[in-house]
Backbone of each chain as ProteinMPNN parsed JSONL, in Angstrom:
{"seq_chain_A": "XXXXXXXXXXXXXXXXXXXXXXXXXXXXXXXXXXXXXXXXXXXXXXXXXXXXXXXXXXXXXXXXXXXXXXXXXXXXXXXXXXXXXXXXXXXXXXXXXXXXXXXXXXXXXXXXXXXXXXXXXXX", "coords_chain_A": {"N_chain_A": [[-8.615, -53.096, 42.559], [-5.138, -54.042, 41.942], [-3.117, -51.153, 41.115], [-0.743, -50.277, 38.184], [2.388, -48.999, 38.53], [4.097, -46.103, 37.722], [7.935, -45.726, 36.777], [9.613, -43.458, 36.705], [13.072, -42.491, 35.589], [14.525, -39.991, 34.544], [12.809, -36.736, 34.062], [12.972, -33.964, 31.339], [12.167, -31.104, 30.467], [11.439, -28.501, 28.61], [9.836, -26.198, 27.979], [6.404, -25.252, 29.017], [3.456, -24.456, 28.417], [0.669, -22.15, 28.511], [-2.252, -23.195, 29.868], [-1.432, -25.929, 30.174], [-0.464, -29.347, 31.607], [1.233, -30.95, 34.127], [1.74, -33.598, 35.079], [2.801, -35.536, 37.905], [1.647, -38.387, 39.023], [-1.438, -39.748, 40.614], [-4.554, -39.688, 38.461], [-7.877, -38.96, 38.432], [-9.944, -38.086, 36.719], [-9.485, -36.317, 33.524], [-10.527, -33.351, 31.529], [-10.045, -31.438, 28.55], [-9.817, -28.752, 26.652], [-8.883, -26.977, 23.523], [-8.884, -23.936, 21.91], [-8.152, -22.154, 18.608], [-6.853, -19.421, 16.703], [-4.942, -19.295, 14.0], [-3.205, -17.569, 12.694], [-1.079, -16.736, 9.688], [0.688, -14.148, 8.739], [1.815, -12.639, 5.832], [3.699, -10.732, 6.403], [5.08, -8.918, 9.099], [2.85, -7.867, 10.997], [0.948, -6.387, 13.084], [-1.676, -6.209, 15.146], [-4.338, -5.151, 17.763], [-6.254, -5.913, 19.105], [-8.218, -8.6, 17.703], [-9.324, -11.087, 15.878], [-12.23, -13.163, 16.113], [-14.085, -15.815, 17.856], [-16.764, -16.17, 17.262], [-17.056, -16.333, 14.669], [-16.568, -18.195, 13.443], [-17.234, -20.772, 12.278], [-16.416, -23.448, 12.694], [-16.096, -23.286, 15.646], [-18.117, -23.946, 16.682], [-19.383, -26.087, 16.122], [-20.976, -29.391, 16.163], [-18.663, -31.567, 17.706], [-18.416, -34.88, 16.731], [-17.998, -37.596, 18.385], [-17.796, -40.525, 18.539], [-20.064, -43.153, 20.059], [-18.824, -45.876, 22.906], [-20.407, -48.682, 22.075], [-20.564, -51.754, 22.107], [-20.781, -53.901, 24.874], [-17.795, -54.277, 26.587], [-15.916, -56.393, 28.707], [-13.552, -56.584, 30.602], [-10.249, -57.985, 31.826], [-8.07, -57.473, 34.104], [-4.586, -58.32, 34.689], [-1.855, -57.5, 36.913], [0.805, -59.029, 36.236], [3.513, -58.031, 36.118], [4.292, -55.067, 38.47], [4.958, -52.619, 37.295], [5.733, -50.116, 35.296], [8.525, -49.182, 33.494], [10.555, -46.304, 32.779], [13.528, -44.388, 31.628], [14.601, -42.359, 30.083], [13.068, -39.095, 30.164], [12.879, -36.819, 27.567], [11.312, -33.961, 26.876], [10.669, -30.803, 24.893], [8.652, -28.759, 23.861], [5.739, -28.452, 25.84], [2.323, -27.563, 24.83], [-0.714, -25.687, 24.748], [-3.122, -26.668, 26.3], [-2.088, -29.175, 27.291], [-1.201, -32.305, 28.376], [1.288, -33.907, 30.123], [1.521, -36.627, 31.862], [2.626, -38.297, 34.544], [1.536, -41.942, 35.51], [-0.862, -42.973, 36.339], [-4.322, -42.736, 34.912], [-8.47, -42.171, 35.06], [-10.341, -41.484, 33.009], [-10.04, -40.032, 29.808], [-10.483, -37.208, 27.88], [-10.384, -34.725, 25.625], [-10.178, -32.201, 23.259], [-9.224, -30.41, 20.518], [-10.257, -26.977, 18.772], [-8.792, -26.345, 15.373], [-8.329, -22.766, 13.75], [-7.384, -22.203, 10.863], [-5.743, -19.359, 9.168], [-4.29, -17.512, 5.801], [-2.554, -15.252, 5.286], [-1.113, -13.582, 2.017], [0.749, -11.152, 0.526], [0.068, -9.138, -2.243], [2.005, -8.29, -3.991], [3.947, -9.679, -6.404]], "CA_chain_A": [[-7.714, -53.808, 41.648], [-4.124, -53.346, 41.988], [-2.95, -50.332, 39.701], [0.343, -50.123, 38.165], [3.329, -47.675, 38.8], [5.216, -45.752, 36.828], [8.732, -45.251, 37.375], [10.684, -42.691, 35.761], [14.297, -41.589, 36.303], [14.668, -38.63, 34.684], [12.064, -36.044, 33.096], [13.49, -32.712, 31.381], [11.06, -30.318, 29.815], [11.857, -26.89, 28.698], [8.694, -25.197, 28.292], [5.244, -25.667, 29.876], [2.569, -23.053, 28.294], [-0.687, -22.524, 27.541], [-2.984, -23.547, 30.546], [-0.965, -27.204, 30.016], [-0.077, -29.664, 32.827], [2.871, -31.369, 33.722], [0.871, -34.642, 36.086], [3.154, -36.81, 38.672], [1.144, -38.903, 40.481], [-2.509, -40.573, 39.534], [-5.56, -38.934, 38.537], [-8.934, -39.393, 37.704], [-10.884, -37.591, 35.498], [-8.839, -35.296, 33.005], [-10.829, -32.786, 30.271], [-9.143, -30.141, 28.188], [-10.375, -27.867, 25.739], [-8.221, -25.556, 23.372], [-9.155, -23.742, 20.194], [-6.876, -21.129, 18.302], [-6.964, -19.059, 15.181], [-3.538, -19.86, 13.948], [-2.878, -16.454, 11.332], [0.01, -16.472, 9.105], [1.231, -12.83, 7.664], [3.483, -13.172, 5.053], [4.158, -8.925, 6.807], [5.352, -8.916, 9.732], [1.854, -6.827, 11.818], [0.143, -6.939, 14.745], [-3.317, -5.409, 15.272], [-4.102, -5.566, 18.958], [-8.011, -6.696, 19.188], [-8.075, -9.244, 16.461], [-10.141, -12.101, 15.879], [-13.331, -13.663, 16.988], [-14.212, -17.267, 17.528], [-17.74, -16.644, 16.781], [-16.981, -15.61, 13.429], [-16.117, -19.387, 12.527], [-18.311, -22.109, 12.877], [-15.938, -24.117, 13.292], [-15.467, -23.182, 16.915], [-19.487, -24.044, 17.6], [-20.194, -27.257, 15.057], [-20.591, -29.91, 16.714], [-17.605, -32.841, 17.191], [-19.134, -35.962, 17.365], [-17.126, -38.723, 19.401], [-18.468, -42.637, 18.567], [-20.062, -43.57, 21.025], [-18.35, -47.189, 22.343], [-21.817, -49.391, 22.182], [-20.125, -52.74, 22.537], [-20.213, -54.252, 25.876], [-16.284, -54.722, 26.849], [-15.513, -56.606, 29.95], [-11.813, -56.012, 30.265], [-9.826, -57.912, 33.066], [-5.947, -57.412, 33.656], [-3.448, -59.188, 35.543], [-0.525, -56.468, 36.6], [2.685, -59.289, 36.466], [4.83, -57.168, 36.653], [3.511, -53.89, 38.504], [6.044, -51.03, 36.793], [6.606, -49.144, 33.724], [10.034, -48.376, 33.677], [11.099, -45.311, 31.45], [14.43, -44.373, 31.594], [15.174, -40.729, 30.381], [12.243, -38.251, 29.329], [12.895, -35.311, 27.261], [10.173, -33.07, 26.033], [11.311, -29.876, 24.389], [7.34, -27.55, 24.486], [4.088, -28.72, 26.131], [1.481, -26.29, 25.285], [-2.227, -25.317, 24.535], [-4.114, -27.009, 26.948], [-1.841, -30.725, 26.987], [-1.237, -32.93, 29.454], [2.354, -34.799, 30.253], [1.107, -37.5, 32.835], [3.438, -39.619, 34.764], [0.861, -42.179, 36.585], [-2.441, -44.185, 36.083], [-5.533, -42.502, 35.032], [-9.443, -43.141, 34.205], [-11.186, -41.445, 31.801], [-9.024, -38.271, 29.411], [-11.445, -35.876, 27.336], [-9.157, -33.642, 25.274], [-10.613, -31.409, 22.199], [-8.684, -29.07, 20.088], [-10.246, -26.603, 17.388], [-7.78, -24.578, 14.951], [-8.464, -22.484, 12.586], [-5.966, -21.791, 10.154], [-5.816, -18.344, 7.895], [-2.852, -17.264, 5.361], [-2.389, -13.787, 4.679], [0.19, -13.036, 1.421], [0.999, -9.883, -0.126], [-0.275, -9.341, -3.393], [3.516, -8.055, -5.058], [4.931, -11.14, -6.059]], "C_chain_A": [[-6.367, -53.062, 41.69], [-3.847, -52.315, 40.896], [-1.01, -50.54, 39.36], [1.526, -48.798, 38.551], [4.348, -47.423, 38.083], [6.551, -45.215, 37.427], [9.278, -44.832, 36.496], [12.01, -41.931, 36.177], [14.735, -40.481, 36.306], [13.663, -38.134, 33.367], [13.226, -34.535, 32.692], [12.751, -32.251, 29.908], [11.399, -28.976, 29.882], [10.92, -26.014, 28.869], [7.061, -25.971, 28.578], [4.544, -24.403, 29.719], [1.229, -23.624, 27.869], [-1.691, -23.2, 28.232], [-2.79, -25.534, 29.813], [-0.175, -27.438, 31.592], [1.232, -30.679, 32.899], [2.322, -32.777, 35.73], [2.245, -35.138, 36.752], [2.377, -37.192, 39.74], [-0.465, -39.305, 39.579], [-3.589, -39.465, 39.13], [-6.882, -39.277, 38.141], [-10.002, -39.265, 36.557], [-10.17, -36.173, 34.746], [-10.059, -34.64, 31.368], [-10.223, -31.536, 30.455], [-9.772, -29.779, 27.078], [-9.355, -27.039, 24.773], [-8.917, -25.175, 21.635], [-8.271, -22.352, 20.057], [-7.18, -20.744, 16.757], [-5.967, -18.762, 15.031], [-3.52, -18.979, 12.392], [-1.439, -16.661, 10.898], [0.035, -15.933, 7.811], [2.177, -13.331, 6.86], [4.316, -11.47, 5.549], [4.332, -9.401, 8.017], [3.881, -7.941, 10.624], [1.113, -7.297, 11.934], [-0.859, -6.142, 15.133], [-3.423, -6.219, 17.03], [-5.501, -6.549, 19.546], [-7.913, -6.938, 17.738], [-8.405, -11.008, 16.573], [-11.082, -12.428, 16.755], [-13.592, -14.925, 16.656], [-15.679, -17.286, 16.842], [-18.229, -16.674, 15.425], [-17.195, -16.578, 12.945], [-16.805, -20.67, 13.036], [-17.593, -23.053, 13.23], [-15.661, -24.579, 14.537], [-16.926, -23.892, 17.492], [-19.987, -25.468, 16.706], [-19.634, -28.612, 15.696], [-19.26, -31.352, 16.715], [-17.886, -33.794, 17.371], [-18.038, -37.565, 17.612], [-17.769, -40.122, 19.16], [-18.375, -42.893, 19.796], [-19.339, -45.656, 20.971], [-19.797, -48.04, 22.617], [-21.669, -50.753, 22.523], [-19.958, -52.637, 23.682], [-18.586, -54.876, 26.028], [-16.445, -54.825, 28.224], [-14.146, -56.82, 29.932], [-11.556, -56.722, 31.801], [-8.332, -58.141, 33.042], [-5.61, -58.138, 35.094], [-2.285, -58.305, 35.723], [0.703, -57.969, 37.409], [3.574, -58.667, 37.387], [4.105, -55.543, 36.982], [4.403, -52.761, 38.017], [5.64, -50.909, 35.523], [7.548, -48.529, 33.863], [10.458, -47.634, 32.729], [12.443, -44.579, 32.421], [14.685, -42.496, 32.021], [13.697, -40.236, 29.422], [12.354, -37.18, 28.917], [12.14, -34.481, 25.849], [10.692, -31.298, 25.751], [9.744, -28.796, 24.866], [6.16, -28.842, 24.962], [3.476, -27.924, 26.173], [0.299, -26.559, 25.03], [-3.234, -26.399, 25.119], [-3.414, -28.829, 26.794], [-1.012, -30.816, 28.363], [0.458, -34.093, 28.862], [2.203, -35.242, 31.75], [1.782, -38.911, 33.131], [2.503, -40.09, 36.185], [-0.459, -42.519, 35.843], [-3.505, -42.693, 36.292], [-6.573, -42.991, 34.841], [-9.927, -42.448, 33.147], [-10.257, -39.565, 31.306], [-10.037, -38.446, 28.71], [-10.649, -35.128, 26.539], [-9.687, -33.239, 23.545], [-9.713, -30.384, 21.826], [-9.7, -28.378, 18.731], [-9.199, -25.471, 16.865], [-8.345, -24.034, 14.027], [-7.554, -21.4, 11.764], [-6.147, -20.626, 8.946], [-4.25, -17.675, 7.277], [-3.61, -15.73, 4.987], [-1.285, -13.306, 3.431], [-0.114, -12.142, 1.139], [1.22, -10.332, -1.196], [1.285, -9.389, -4.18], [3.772, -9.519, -5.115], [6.43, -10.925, -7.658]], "O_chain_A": [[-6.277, -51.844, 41.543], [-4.303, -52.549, 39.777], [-0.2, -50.885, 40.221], [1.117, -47.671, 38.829], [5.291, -48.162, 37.799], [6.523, -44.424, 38.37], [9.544, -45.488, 35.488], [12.034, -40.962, 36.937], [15.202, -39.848, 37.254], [13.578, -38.635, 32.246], [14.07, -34.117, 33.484], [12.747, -32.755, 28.785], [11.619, -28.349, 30.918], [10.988, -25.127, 29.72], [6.787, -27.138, 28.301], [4.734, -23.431, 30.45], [0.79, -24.642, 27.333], [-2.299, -23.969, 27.487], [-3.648, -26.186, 29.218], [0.357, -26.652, 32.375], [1.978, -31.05, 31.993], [2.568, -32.65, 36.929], [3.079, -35.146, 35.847], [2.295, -36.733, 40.879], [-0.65, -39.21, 38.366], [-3.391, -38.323, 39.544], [-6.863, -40.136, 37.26], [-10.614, -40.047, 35.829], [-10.28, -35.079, 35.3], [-10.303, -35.357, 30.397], [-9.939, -30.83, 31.422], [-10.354, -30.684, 26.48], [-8.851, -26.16, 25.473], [-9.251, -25.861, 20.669], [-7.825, -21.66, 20.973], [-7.602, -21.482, 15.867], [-5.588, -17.87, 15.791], [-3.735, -19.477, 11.287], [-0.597, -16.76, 11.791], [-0.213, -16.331, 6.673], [3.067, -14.16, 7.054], [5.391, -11.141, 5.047], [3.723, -10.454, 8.209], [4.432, -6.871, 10.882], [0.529, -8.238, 11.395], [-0.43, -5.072, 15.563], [-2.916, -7.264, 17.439], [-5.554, -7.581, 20.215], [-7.675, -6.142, 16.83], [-7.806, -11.87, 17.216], [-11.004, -12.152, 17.952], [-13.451, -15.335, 15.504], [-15.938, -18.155, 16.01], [-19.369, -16.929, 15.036], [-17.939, -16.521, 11.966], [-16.757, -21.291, 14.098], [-18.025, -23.694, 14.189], [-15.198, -25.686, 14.811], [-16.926, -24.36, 18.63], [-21.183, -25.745, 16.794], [-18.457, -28.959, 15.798], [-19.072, -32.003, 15.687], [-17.671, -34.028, 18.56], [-17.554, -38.306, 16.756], [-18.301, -40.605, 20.16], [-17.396, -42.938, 20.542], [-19.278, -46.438, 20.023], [-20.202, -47.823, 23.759], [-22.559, -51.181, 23.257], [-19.255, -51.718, 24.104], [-18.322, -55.966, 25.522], [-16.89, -53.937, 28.95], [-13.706, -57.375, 28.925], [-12.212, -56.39, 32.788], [-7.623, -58.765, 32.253], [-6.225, -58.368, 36.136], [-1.568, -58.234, 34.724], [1.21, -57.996, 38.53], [4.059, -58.683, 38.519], [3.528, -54.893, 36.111], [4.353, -51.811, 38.799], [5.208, -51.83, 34.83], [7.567, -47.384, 34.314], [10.799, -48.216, 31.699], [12.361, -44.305, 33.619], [14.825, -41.782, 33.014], [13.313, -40.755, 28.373], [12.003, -36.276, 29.674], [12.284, -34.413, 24.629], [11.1, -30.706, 26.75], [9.693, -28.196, 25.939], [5.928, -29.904, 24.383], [3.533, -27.2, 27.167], [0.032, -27.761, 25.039], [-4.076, -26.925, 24.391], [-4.127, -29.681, 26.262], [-0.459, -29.991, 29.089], [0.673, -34.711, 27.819], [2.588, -34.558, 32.699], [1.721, -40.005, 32.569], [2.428, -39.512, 37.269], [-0.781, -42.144, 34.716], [-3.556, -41.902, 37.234], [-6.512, -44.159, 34.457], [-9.859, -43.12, 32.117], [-10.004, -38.546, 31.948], [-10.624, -39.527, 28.691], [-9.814, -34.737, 27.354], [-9.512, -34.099, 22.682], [-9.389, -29.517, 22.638], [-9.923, -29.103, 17.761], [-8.834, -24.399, 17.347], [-8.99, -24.781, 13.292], [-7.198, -20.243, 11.985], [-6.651, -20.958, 7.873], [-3.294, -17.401, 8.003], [-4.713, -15.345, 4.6], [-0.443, -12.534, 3.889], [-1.301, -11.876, 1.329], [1.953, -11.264, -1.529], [1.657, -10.359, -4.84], [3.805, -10.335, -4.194], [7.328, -11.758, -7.778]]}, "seq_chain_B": "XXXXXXXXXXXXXXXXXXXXXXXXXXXXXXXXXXXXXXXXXXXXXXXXXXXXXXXXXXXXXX", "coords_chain_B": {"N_chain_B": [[-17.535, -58.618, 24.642], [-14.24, -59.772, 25.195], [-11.668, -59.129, 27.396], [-8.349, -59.532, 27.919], [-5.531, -58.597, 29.63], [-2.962, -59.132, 30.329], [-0.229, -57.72, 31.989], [3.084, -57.613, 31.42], [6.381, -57.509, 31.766], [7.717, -54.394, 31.123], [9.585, -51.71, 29.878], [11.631, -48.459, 29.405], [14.023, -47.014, 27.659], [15.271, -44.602, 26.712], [12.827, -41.342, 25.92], [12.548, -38.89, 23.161], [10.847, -36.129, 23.116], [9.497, -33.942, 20.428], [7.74, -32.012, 20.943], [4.172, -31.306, 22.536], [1.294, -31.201, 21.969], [-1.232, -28.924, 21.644], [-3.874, -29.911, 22.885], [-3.156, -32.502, 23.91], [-1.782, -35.421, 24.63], [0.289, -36.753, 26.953], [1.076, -39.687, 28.027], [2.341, -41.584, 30.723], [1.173, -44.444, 31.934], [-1.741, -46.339, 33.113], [-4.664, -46.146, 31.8], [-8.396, -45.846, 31.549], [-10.876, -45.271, 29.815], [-9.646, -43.126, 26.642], [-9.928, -40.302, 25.349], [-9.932, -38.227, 22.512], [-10.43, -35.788, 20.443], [-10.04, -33.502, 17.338], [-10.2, -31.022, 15.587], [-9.608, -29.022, 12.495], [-9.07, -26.588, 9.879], [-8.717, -25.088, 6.765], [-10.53, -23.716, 4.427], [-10.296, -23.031, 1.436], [-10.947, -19.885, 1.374], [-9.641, -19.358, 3.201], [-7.551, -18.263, 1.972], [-5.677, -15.731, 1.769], [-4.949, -13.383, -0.372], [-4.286, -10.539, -0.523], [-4.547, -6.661, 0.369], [-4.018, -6.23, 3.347], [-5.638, -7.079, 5.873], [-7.588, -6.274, 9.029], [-8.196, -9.368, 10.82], [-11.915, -9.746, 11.901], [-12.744, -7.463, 14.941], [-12.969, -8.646, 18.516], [-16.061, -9.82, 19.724], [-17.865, -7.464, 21.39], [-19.994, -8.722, 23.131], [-19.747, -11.006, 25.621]], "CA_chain_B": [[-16.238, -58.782, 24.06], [-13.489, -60.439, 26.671], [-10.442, -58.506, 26.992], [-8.051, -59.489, 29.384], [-4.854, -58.027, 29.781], [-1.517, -59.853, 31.694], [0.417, -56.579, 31.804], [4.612, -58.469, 31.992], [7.633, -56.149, 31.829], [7.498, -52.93, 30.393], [10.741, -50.719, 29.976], [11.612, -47.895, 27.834], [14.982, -46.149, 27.678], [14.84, -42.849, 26.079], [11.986, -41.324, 25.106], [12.456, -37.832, 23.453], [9.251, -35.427, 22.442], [9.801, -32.176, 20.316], [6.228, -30.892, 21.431], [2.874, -32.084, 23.296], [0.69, -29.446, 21.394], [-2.955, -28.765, 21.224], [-4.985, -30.799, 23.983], [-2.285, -33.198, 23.511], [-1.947, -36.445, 25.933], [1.642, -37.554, 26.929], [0.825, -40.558, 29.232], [2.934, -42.986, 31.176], [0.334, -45.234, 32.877], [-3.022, -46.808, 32.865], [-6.131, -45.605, 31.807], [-9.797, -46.662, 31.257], [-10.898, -44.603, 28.42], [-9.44, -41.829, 26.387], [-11.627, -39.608, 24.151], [-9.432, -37.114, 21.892], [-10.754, -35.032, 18.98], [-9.66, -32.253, 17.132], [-10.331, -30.497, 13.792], [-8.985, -27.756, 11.99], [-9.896, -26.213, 8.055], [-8.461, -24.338, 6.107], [-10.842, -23.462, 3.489], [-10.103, -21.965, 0.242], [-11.162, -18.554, 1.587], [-9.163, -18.713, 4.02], [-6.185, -17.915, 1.462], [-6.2, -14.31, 1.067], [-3.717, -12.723, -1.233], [-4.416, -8.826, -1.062], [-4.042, -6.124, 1.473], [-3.794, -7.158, 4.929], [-6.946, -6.14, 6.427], [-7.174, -6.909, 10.214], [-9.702, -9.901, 11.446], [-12.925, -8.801, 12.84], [-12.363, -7.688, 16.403], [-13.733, -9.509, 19.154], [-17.421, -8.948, 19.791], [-18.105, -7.231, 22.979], [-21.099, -9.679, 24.265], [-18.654, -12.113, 26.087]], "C_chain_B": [[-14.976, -59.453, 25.194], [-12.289, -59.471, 26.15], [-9.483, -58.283, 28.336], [-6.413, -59.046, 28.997], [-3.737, -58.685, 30.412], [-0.54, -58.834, 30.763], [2.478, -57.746, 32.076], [4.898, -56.657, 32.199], [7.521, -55.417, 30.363], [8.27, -51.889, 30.444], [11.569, -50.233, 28.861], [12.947, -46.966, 28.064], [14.892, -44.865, 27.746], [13.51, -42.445, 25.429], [12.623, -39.352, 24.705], [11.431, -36.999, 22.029], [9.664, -34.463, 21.599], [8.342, -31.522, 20.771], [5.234, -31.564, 21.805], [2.137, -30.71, 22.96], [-1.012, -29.539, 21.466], [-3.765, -29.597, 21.748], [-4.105, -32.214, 23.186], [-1.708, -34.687, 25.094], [-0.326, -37.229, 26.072], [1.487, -38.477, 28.303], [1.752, -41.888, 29.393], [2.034, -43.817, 32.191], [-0.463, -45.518, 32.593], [-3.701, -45.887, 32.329], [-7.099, -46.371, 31.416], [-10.387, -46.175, 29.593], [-10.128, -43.703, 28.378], [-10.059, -41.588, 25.366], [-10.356, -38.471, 23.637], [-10.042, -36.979, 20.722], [-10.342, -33.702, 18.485], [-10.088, -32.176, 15.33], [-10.215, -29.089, 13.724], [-9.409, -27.924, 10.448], [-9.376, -25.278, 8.029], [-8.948, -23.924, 4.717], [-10.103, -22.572, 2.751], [-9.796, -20.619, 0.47], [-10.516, -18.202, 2.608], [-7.386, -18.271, 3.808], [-6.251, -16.422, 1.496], [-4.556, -14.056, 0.837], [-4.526, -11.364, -1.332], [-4.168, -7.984, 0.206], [-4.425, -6.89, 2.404], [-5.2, -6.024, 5.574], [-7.481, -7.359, 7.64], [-8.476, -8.055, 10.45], [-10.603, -9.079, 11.916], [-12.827, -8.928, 14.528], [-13.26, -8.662, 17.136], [-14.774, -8.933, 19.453], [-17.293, -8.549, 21.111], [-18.814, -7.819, 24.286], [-19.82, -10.627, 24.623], [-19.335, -13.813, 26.113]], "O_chain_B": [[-15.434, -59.379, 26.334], [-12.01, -59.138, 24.998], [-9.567, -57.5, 29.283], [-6.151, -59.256, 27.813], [-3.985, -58.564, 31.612], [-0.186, -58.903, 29.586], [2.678, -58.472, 33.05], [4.379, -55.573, 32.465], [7.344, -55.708, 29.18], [7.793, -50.939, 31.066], [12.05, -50.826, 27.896], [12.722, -46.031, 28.834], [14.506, -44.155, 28.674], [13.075, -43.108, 24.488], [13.022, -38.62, 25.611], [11.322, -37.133, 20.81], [10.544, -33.854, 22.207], [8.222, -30.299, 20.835], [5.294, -32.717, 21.379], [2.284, -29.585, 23.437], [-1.688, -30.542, 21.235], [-4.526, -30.133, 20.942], [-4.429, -32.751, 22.126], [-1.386, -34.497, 26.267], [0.059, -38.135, 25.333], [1.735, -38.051, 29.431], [1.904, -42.842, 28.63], [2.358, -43.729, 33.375], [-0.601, -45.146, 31.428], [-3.294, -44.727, 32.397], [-6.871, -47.491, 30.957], [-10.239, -46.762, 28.52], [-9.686, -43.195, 29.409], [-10.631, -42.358, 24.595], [-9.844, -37.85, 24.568], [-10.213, -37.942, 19.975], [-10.316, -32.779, 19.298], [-10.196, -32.943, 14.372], [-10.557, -28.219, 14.525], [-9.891, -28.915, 9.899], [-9.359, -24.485, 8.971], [-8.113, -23.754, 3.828], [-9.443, -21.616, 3.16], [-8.78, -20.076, 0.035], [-10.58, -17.063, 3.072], [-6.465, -18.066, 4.599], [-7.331, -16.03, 1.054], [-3.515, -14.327, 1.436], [-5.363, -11.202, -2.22], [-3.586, -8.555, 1.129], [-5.022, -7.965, 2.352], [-5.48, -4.827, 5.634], [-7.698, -8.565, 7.518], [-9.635, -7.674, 10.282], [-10.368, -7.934, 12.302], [-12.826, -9.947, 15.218], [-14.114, -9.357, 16.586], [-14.794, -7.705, 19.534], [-16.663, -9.221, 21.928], [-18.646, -7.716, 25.501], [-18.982, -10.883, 23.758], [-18.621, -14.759, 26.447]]}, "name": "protein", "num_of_chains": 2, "seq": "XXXXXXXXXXXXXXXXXXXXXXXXXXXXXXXXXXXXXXXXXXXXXXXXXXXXXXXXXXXXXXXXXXXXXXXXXXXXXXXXXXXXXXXXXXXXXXXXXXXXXXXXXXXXXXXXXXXXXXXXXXXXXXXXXXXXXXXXXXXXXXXXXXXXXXXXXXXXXXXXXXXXXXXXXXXXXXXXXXXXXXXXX"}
């Protein structure tokens, strides 16, 4: 079945971190994973070995995805075969994300965070 | 379910992102499925107001 094509004139992306991809062109099967324990000191300090995922269940409980159970028969007509985008400008792509110019089939993509505040008692 | 599709014209000027963060999908094109999930918590306990006392390091079993 014909696929479509994307045409883009101009991309401009400043940063690209974090075992993140930066796709032109098609692909087929994309999974990504990221999890992060996302601390905020109200102190400015930095301990060098610091944190564990297994600490937090969060990182191991499972995420459960709906399955789709309905039969869908899906059939397209590509008209017009383009997607025309103009100007693209992405400032960060990070922690495990995908900026994909181009036809895929099946994306996968999980994040866990887990978020802790630290203040100082003086107030 | 029937689900048919007649893709026409499709054209987008500007697009502009400030961030694609956290298993994050910036797609120009087809696809068949996509599957994203994410979750994050911030329990209660995970306020702490008192000294700063470092996470527990990482365990050594890998």
């Amino acid at each position: 079945m014909l696929q479509r094509t994307a045409s883009v004139n101009n991309v401009e992306m400043d940063s690209l971190a974090i075992a993140s991809v930066f796709q032109i062109g098609d692909s087929n099967l994309i999974q990504g994973f990221s999890r992060a324990i996302a601390v905020q000191r109200e102190v400015e300090l930095f301990f060098d070995n610091e944190g564990n995922f297994a600490n937090y269940p969060i990182f191991s409980e499972p995420l459960p995805l709906i399955p789709i159970s309905e039969t869908i028969n899906m059939s397209r007509q590509n008209i017009n075969p383009f997607i025309k985008v103009g100007n693209i400008d992405i400032i960060g792509v990070s922690s495990s994300s995908i900026v994909h110019l181009g036809n895929t089939n099946h994306v996968t993509l999980e994040t866990r965070v887990k978020h802790i505040r630290q203040l100082s008692p003086k107030k | 379910m029937n689900f048919h599709v007649y893709n026409r014209d499709i054209s987008v000027g500007a697009i502009k992102v400030s961030a694609v963060a956290s298993s994050s999908l910036f797609l120009v094109g087809d696809a068949e499925t996509i599957q994203l999930a994410s979750t994050f918590d911030t329990p209660p306990e995970s306020l702490i107001i008192g000294p700063f006392v470092p996470l527990a390091p990482e365990s050594g079993s890998r």
